[in-house]
C-alpha positions as protocol buffer text, in pm:
chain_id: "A"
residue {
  index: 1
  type: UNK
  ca { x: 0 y: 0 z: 0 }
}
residue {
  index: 2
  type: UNK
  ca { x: 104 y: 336 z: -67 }
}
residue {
  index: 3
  type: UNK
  ca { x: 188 y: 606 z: 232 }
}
residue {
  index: 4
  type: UNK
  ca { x: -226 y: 737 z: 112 }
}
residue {
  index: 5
  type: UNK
  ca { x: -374 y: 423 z: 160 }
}
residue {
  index: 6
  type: UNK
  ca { x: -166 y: 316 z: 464 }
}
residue {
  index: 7
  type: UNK
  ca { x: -330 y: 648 z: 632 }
}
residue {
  index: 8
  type: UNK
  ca { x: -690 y: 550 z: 518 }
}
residue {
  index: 9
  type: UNK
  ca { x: -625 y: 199 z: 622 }
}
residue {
  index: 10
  type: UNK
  ca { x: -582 y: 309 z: 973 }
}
residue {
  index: 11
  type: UNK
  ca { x: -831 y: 564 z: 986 }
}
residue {
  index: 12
  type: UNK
  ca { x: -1096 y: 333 z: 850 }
}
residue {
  index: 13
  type: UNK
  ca { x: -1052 y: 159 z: 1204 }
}
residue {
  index: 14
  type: UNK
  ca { x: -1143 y: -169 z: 1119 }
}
residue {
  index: 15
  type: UNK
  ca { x: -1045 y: -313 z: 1490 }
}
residue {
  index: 16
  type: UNK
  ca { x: -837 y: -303 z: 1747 }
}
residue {
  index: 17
  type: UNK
  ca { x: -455 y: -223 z: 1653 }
}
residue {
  index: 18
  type: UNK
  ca { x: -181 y: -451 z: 1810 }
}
residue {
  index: 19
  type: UNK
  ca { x: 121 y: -296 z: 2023 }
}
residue {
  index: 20
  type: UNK
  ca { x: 384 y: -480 z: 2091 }
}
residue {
  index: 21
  type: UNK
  ca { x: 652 y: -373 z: 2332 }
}
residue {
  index: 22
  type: UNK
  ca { x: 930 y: -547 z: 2506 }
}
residue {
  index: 23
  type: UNK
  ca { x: 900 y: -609 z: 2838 }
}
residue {
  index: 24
  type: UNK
  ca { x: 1193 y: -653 z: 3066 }
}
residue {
  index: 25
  type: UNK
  ca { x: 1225 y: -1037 z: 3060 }
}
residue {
  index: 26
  type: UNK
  ca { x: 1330 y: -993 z: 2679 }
}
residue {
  index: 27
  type: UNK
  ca { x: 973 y: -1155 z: 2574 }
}
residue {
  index: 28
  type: UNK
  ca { x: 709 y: -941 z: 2302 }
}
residue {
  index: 29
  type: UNK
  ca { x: 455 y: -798 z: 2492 }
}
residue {
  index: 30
  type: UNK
  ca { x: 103 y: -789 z: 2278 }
}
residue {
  index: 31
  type: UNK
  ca { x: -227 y: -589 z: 2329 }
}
residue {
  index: 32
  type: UNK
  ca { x: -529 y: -494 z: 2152 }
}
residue {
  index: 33
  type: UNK
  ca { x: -561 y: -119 z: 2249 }
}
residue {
  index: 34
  type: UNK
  ca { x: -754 y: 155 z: 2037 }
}
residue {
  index: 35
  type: UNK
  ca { x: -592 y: 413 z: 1827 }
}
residue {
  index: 36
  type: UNK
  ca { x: -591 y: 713 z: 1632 }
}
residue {
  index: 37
  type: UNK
  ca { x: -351 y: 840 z: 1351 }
}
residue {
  index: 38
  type: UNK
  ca { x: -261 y: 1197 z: 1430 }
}
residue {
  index: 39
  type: UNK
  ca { x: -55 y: 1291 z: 1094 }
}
residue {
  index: 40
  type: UNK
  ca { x: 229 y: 981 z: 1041 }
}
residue {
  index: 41
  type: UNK
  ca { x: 200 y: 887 z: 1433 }
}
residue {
  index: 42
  type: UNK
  ca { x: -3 y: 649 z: 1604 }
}
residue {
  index: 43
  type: UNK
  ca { x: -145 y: 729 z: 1901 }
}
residue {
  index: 44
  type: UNK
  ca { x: -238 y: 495 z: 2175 }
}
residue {
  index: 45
  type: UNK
  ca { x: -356 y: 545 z: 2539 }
}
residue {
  index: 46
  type: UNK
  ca { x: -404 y: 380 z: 2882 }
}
residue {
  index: 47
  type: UNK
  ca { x: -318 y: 467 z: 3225 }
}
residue {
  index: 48
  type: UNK
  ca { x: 55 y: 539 z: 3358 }
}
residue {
  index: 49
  type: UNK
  ca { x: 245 y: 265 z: 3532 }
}
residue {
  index: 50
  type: UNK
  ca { x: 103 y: -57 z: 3304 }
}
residue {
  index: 51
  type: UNK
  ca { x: 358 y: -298 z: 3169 }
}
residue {
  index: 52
  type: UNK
  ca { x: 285 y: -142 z: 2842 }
}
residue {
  index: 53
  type: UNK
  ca { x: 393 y: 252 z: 2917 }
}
residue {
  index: 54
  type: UNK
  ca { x: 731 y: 72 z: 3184 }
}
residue {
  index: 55
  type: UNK
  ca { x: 815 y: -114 z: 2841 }
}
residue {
  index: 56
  type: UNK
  ca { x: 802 y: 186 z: 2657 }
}
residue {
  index: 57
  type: UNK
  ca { x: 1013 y: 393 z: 2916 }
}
residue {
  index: 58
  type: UNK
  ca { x: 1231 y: 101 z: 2922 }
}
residue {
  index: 59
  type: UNK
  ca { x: 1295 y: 44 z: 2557 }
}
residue {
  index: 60
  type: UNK
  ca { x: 1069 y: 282 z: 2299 }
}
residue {
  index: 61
  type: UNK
  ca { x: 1155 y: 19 z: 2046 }
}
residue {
  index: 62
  type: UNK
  ca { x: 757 y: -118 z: 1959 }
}
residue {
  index: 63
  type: UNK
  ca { x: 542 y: -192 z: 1665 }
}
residue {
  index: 64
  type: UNK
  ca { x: 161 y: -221 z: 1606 }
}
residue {
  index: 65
  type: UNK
  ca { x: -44 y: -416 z: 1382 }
}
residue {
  index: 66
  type: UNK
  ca { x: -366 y: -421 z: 1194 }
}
residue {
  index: 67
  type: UNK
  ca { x: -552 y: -637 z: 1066 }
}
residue {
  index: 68
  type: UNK
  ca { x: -878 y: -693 z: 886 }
}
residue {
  index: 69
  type: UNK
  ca { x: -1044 y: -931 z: 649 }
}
residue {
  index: 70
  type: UNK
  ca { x: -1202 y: -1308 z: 730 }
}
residue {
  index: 71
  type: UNK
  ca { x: -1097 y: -1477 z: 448 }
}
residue {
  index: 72
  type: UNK
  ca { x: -762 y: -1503 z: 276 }
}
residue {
  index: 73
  type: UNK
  ca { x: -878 y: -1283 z: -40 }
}
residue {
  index: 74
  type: UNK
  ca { x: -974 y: -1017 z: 195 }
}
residue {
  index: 75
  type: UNK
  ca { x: -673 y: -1001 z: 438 }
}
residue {
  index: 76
  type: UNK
  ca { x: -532 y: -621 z: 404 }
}
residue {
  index: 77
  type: UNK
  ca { x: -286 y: -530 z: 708 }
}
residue {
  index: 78
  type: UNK
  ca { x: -48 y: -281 z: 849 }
}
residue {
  index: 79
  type: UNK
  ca { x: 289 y: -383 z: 1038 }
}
residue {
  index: 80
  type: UNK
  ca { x: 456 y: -64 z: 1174 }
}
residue {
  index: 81
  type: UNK
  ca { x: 763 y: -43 z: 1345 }
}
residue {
  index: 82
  type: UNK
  ca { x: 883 y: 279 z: 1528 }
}
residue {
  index: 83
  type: UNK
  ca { x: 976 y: 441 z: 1856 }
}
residue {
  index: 84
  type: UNK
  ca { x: 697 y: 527 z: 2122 }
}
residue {
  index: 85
  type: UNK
  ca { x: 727 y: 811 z: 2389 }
}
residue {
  index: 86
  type: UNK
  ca { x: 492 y: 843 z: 2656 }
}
residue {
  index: 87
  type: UNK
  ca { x: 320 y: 1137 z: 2755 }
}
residue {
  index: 88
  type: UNK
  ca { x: 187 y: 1222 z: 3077 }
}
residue {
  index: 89
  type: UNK
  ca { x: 172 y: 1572 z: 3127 }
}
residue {
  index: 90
  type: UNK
  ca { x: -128 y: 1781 z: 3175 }
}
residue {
  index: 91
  type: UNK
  ca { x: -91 y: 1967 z: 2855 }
}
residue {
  index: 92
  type: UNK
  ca { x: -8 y: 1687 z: 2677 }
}
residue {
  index: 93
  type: UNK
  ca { x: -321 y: 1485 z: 2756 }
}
residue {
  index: 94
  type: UNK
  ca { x: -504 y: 1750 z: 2683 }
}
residue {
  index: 95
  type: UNK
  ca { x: -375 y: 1754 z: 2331 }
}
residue {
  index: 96
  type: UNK
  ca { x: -420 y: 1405 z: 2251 }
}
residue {
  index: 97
  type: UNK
  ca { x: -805 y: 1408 z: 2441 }
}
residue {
  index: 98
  type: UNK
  ca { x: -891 y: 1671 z: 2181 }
}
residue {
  index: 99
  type: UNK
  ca { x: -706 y: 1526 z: 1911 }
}
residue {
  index: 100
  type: UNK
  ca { x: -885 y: 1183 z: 1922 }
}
residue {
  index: 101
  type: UNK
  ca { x: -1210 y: 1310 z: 2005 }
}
residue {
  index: 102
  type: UNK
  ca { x: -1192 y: 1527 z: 1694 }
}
residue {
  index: 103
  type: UNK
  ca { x: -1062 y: 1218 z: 1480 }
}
residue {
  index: 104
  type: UNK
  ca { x: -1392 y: 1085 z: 1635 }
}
residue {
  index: 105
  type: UNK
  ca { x: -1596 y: 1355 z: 1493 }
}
residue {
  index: 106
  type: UNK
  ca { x: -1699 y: 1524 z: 1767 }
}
residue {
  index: 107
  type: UNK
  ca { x: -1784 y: 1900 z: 1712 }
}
residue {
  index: 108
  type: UNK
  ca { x: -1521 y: 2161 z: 1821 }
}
residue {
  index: 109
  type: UNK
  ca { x: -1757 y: 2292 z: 2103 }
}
residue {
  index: 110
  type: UNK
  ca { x: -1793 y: 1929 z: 2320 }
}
residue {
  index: 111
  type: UNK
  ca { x: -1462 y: 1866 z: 2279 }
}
residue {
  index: 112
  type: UNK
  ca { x: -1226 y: 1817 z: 2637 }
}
residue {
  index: 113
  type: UNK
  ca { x: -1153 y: 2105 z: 2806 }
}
residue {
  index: 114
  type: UNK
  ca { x: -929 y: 1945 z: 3077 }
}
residue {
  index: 115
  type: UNK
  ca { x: -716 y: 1616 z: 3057 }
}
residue {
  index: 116
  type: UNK
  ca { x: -819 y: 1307 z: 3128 }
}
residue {
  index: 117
  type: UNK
  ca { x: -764 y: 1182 z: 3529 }
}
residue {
  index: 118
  type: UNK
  ca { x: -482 y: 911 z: 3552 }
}
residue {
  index: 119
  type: UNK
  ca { x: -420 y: 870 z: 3202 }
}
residue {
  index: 120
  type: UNK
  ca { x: -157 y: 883 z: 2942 }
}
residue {
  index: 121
  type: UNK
  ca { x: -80 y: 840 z: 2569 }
}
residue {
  index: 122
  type: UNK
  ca { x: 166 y: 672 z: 2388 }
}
residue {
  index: 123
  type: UNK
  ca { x: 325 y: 849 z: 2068 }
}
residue {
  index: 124
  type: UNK
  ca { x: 466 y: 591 z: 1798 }
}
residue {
  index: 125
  type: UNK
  ca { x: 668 y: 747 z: 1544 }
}
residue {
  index: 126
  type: UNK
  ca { x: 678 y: 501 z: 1241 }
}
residue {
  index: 127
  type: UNK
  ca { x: 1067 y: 383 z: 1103 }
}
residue {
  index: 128
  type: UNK
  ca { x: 923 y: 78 z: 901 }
}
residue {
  index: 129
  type: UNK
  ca { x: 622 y: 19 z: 723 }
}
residue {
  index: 130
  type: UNK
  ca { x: 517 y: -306 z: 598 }
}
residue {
  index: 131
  type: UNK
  ca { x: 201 y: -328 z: 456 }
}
residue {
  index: 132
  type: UNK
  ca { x: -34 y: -630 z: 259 }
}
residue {
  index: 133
  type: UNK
  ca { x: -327 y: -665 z: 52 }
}
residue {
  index: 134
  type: UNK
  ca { x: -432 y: -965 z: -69 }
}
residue {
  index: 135
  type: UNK
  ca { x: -798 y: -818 z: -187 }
}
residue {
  index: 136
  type: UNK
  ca { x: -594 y: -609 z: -488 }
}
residue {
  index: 137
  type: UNK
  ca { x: -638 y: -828 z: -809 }
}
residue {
  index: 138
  type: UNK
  ca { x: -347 y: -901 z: -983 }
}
């Protein structure tokens, strides 16, 4: 897929995206966790102090992956591989709140006006794009 239709792949949401960190044993780490694209970054969130955000802090090294289709014809995916920051600060969560409530569509006025209580996001800058679809015909 081109860089376009990497974009509308992930902003068609068609599930949950993977992340996959490293956690301090050396083994992959792997969660479902929903997303939104906020230009070429990925944006993830949860609450500070999961194994997901100490991986991250440990070793920002992570990738993410999407999936959708039943059937082998219909299998289209994303496999990105970047670095991840955290972000827990006020203004910060504030940003991201807004930003994925507007990717959600909701109107300028009802959008957060304070950041979320114990929360924080996770920034994934893509390095490495792979991407498949097996619905193209040849």
């Amino acid at each position: 897929m081109t860089k376009e239709e990497v974009h509308a792949f992930l902003d068609s949401r068609p599930g949950w995206i993977v992340f996959t960190s490293i956690g301090a044993d050396g083994y992959p780490h792997a969660i479902p966790l929903g997303y939104f694209r906020l230009g070429d970054n990925v944006i993830v969130g949860g609450r500070p102090g999961t194994q997901k955000a100490l991986n991250v802090e440990r070793n920002p090294q992570v990738s993410l992956t999407l999936e959708s289709g039943r059937q082998w014809q219909e299998l289209k995916g994303v496999l990105i591989q970047g670095s991840a920051i955290v972000h827990t600060a006020a203004e910060d969560l504030l940003h991201f709140a807004r930003a994925g409530a507007k990717r959600r569509g909701v109107d300028d006025e009802d959008l957060p006006k304070s950041a979320p209580k114990e929360a924080m996001y996770i920034e994934i800058t893509p390095e490495k794009i792979i991407s498949w679809d097996y619905s193209r015909e040849e």
